[in-house]
N, C-alpha and C positions, 0 to 999 in steps of 0.2 A: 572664457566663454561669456563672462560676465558680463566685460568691459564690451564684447561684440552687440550683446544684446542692449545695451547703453545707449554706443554710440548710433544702432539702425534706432532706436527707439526715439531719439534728437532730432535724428536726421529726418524720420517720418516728420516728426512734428514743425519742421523748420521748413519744410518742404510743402506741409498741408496747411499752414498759415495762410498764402495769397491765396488759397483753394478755399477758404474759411472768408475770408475777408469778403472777395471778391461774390460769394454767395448772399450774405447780409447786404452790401451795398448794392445789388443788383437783383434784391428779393423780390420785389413786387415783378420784374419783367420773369423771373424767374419759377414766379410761385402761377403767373399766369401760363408759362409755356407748361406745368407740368399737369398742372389743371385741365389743358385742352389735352395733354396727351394722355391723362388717365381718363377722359371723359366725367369726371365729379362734375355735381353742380348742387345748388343750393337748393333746399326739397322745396316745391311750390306750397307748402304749407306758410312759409317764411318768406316766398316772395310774391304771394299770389296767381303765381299760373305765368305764362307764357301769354304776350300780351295779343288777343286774336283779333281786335279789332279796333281802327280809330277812324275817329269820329272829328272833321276837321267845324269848326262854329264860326269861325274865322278869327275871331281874339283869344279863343281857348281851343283845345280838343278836347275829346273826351278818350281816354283809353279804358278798351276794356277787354279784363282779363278772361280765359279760359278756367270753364269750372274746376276745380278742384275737389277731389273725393277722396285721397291719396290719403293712406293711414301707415302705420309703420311698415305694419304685416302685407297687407293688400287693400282693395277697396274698401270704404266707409257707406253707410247709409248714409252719413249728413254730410254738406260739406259747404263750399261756399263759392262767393265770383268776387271776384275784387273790380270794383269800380274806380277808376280818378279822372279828377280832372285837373287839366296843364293850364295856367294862361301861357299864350306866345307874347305876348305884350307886359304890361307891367301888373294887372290884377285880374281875377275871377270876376265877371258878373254878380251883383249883390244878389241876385236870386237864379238858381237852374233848376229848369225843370225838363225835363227829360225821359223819354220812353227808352226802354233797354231790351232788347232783342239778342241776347249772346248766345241763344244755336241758331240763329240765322235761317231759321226759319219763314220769316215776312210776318211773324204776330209777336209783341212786345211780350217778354215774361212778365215786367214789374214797368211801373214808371214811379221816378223817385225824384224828388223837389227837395231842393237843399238851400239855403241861406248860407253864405259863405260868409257873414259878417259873424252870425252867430255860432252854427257852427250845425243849427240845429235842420234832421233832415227825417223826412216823413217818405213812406213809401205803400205804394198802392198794388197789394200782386193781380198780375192779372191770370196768372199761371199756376196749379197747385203745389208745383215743385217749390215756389218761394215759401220761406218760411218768418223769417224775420231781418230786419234791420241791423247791424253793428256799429260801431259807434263810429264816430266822422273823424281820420286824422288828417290833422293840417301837416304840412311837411315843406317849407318855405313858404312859397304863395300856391299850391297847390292841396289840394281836396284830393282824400282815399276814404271808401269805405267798402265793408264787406257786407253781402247779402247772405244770407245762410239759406241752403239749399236742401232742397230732401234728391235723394240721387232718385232718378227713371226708371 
């Protein structure tokens, strides 16, 4: 009985090698089909929201994100909008200034003025839900930042 349980025990293994192999080489196509059919995805906390609106300038856009209130449990009092902007071309305007409207309502929440050289950016709420400013990340040649939000 010994040698039976041996030789199935081989024979698995010799058998699940190309089933092994063929998983690691074929991970990323793999890891995305399993991804869509569990429905996961990465919490908007980490990717700032689902992008709701862009804003074409003609050498840049602007993308901007859906607010974010999302906590482990359930809703947050605070939370935040993630702003970027893209060049299509090869660099950012040295200065954007900009009104931001993200419920789309027709009245700007904030208008925020950034220096892309420095890095350094000022914002004006015009809405009580804004709270403050976050800090400016560069991410090749493109500009992110987040605005912190009090939720409605």
């Amino acid at each position: 009985m010994s040698r039976i349980k041996t030789v199935l025990a081989y024979s698995w293994a010799f058998l699940a090698t190309p089933l092994v192999l063929a998983t690691f080489m074929g991970m990323d196509s793999f890891a995305g089909k399993l991804v869509a059919v569990t429905g996961l995805h990465v919490h908007p906390i980490y990717t700032g929201g689902a992008i709701a609106q862009t804003i074409d300038h003609g050498s840049y856009q602007t993308l901007i994100h859906e607010p974010v209130f999302d906590g482990l449990i359930g809703r947050r009092n605070h939370g935040f909008i993630q702003v970027e902007w893209q060049p299509k071309d090869a660099h950012l305007p040295e200065r954007i200034e900009e009104p931001i409207d993200f419920d789309a309502d027709g009245a700007s929440e904030f208008e925020i003025r950034l220096d892309t050289k420095t890095n350094d950016a000022r914002i004006t709420p015009l809405d009580r839900c804004v709270l403050s400013l976050g800090e400016v990340l560069t991410i090749a040649d493109a500009r992110m930042v987040r605005v912190n939000l009090k939720a409605p």
